[in-house]
BAMISE-221437 format. One line per 4 residues: number of its first residue (from 1); for each residue y negated, z, x of C-alpha. Coordinates in nm, 3 decimals, always signed. Layout:
# residues N
NUM	Y Z X | ... $
//
This chain:
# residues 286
1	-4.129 +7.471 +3.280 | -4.250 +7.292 +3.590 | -4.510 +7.005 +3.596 | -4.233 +6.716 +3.611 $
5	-4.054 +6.839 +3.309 | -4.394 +6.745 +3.104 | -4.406 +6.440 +3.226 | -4.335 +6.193 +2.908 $
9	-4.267 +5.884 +3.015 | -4.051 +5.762 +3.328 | -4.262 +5.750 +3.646 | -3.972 +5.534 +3.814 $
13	-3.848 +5.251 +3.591 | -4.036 +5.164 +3.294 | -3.796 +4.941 +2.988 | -3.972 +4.628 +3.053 $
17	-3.871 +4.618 +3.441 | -3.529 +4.697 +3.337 | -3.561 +4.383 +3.091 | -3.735 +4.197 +3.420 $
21	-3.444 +4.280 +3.709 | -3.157 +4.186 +3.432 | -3.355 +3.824 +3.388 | -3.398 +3.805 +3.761 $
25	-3.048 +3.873 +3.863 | -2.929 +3.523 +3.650 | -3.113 +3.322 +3.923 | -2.721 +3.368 +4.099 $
29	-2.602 +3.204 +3.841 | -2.793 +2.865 +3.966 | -2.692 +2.596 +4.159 | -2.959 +2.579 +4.392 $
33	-2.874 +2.753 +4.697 | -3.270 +2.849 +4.794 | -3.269 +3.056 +4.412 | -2.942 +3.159 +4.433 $
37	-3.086 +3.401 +4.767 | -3.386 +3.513 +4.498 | -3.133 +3.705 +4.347 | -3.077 +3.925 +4.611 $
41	-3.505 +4.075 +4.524 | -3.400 +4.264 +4.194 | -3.065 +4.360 +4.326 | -3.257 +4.547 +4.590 $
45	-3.549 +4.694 +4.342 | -3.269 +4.841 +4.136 | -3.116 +5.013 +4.434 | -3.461 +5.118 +4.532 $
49	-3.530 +5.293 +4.152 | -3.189 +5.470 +4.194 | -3.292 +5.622 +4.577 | -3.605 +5.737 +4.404 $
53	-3.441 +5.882 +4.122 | -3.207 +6.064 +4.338 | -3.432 +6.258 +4.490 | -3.714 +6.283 +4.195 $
57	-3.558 +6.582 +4.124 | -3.606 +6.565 +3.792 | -3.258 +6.548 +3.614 | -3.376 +6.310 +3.346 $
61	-3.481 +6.057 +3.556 | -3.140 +6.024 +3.703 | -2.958 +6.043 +3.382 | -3.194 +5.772 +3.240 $
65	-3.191 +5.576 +3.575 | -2.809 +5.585 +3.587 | -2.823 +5.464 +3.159 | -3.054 +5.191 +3.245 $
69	-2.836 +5.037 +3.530 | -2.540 +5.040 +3.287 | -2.778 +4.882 +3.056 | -2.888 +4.587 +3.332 $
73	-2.495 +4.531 +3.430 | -2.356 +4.503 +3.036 | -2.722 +4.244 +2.983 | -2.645 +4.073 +3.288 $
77	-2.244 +3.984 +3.201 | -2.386 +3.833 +2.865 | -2.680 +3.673 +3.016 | -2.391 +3.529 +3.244 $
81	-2.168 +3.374 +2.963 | -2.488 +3.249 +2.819 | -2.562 +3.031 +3.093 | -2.201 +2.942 +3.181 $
85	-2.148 +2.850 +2.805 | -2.465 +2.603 +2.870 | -2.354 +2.467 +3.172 | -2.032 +2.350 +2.997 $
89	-2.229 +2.236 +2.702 | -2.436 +2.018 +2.926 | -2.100 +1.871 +3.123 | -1.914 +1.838 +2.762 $
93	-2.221 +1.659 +2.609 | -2.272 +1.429 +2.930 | -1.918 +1.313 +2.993 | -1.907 +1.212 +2.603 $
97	-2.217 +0.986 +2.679 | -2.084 +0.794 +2.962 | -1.754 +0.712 +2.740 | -2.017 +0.625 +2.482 $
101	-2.217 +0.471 +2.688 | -1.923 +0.285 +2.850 | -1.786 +0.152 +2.560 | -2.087 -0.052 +2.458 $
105	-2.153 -0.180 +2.815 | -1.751 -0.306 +2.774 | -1.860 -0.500 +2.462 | -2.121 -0.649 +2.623 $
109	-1.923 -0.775 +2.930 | -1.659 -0.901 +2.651 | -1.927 -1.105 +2.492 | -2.041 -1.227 +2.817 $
113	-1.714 -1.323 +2.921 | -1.586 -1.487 +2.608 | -1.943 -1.672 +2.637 | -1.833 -1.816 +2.941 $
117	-1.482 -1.883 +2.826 | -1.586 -2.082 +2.524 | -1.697 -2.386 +2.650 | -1.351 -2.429 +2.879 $
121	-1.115 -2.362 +2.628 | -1.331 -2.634 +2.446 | -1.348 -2.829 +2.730 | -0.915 -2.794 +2.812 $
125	-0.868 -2.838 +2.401 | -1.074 -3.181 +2.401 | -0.905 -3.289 +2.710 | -0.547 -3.250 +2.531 $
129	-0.347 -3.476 +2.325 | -0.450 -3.239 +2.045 | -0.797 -3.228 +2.118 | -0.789 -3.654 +2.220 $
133	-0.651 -3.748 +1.886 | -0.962 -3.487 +1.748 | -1.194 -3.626 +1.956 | -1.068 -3.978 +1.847 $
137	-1.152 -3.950 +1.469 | -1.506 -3.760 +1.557 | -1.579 -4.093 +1.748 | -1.456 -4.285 +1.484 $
141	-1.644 -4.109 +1.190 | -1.972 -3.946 +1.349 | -2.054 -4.105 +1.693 | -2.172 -4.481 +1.754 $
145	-2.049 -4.688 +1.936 | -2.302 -4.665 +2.163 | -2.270 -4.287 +2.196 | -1.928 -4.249 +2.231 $
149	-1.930 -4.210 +2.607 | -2.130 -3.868 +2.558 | -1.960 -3.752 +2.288 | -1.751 -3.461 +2.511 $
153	-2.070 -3.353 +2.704 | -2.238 -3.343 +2.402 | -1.954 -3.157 +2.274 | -1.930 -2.913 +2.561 $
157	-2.314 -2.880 +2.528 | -2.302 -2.725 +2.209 | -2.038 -2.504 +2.226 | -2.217 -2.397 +2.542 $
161	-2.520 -2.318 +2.321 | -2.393 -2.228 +2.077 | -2.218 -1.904 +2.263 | -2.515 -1.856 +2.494 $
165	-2.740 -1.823 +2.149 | -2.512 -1.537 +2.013 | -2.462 -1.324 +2.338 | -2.854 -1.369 +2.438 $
169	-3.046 -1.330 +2.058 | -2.786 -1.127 +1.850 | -2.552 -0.945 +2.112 | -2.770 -0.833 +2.421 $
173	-3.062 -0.690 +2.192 | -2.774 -0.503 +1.987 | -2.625 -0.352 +2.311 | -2.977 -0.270 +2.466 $
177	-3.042 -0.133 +2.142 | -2.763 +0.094 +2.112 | -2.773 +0.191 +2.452 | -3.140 +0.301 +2.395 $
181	-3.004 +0.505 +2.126 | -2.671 +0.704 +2.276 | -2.946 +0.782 +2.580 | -3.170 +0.955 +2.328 $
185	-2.909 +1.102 +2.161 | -2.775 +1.244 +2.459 | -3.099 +1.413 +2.548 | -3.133 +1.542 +2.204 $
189	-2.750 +1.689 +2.229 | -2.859 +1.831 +2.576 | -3.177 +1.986 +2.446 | -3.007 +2.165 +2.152 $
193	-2.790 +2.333 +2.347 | -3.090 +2.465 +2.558 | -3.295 +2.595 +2.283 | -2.950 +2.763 +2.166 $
197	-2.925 +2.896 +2.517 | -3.220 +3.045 +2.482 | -3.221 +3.192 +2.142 | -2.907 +3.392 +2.339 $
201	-3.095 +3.454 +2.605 | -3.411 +3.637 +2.381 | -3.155 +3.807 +2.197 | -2.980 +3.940 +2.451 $
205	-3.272 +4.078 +2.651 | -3.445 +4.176 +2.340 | -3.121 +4.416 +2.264 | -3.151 +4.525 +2.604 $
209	-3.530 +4.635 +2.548 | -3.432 +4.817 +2.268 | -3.142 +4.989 +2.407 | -3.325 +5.168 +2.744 $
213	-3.591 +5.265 +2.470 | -3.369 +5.428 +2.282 | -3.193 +5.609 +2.614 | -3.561 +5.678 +2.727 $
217	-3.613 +5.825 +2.421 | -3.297 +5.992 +2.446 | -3.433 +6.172 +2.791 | -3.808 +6.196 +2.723 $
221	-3.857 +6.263 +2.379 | -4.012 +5.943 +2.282 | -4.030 +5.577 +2.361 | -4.202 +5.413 +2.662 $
225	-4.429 +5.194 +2.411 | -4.453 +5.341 +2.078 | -4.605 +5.012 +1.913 | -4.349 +4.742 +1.804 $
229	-4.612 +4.480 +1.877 | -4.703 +4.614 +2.220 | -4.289 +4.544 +2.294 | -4.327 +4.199 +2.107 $
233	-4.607 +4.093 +2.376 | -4.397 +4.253 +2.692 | -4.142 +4.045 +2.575 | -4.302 +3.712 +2.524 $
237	-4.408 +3.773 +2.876 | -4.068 +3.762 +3.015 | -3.971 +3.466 +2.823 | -4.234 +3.304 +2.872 $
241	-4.201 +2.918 +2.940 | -3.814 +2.952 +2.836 | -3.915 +2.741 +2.562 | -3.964 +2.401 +2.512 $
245	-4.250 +2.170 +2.302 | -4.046 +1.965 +2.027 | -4.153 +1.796 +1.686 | -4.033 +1.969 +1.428 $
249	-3.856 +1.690 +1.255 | -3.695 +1.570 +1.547 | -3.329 +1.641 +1.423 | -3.394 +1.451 +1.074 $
253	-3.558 +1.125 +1.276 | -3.251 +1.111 +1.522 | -3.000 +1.183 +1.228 | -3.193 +0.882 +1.029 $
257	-3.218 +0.680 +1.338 | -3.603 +0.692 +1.337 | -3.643 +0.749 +1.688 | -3.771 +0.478 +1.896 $
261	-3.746 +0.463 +2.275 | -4.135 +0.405 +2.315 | -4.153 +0.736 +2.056 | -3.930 +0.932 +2.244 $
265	-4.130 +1.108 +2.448 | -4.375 +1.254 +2.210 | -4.060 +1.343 +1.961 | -3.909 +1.544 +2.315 $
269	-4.258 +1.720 +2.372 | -4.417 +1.748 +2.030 | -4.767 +1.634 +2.193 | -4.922 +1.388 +1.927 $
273	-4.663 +1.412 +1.681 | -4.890 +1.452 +1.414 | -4.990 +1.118 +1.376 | -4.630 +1.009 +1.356 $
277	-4.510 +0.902 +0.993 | -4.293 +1.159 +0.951 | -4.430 +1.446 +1.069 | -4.554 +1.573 +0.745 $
281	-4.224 +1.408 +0.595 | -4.069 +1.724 +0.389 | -3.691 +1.694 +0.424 | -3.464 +1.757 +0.107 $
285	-3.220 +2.047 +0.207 | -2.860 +1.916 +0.299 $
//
């Protein structure tokens, strides 16, 4: 048996790399032209592992080679969907937003408007015979004498107040509120869909690992890295920085309405949240 066939582990294209290139080649999927081109560096490794298996000589590495790249294009069409299925997540959860979002900016304009209508349909109802024969008997039973020439500005004036009190102290702290609100919720909706995009995106490289062990395994006689928590760490190396900082009660606070704009930030990032309320807040199953 010659030297090469003792060799026990690939000397061209260890799992990990194979778990690297597929991750690598998703940077096509983006829409950012300048890491859209990046893609084109672990096409060209890949084609550079098969030249070198070629002519390695040594049968198993081109069998395995050959398994692997099957491996990277099967990973790759998933990793594909993954993202695509985020992207329309993100467009879905957005457009629903801006209708949301729309609809209570329309209230508000309503309530602006009819605050500014008010006081002229007062102003056209007092003027009419209607409104003359009303405004006769409130200057007959309310206003004196002496008042009775400012009883319609005085009129006017209230209604005017009256409307601008409601749309300034009830309505436009309601809207602001619930715009607030529909923003945060947005970004919640938004980051869900991320952290399920990545729980895909683990999985499916993580299967991918595990598979070119297996076919190394299949053409060596054992694994690359015996140790399951030697794998774990090569992993979490990979993904690193996929995920993102989040309280852990986030969901229940934005469910119960909780969230506060000013708290918003530490709820997105986690950073502080322990000395929120309801951090330690155990939530009764649902």
């Amino acid at each position: 048996m010659s030297s090469k066939q003792n060799v026990e582990k690939t000397q061209i294209l260890p799992p990990i790399e194979v778990v690297e290139i597929a991750w690598a080649r998703t940077d096509e999927l983006s829409s950012n032209e300048s890491v859209r081109s990046s893609a084109e560096i672990p096409k060209r490794q890949m084609e550079d592992k098969k030249k070198r298996a070629q002519v390695s000589n040594d049968p198993r590495e081109q069998r395995y080679v050959e398994s692997a790249n099957s491996a990277i294009e099967a990973a790759y069409r998933n990793l594909a969907t993954a993202r695509n299925s985020l992207d329309l997540n993100f467009r879905e959860a957005k457009a629903l937003g801006q209708k949301e979002q729309e609809k209570i900016q329309h209230f508000e304009k309503f309530s602006s408007d009819l605050q500014s209508l008010i006081p002229k349909v007062a102003e056209m109802t007092i003027g009419g015979i209607t409104g003359g024969v009303l405004l006769g008997a409130i200057f007959e039973n309310w206003f004196p004498e002496s008042l009775k020439a400012y009883a319609m500005p005085l009129v006017l004036g209230f209604f005017a107040s009256l409307t601008l009190f409601v749309h300034s102290l009830v309505v436009v702290p309601v809207v602001r509120g619930r715009l607030q609100r529909q923003v945060i919720r947005s970004e919640f909706d938004e980051i869900q869909y991320y952290r399920q995009y990545v729980t895909r995106v683990k999985n499916i490289l993580q299967n991918l690992h595990e598979r070119v062990e297996r076919v190394h395994e299949d053409h060596f006689g054992r694994r690359y890295v015996e140790e399951d928590t030697e794998r774990k760490k090569l992993m979490d190396n990979v993904t690193i920085g996929l995920e993102q900082g989040m309280c852990k009660n986030v969901a229940s606070c934005i469910m119960n309405d909780r969230v506060k704009p000013k708290q918003w930030s530490t709820c997105e990032t986690g950073n502080e949240a322990g000395k929120c309320d309801y951090y330690h807040l155990i939530e009764p199953n649902r």
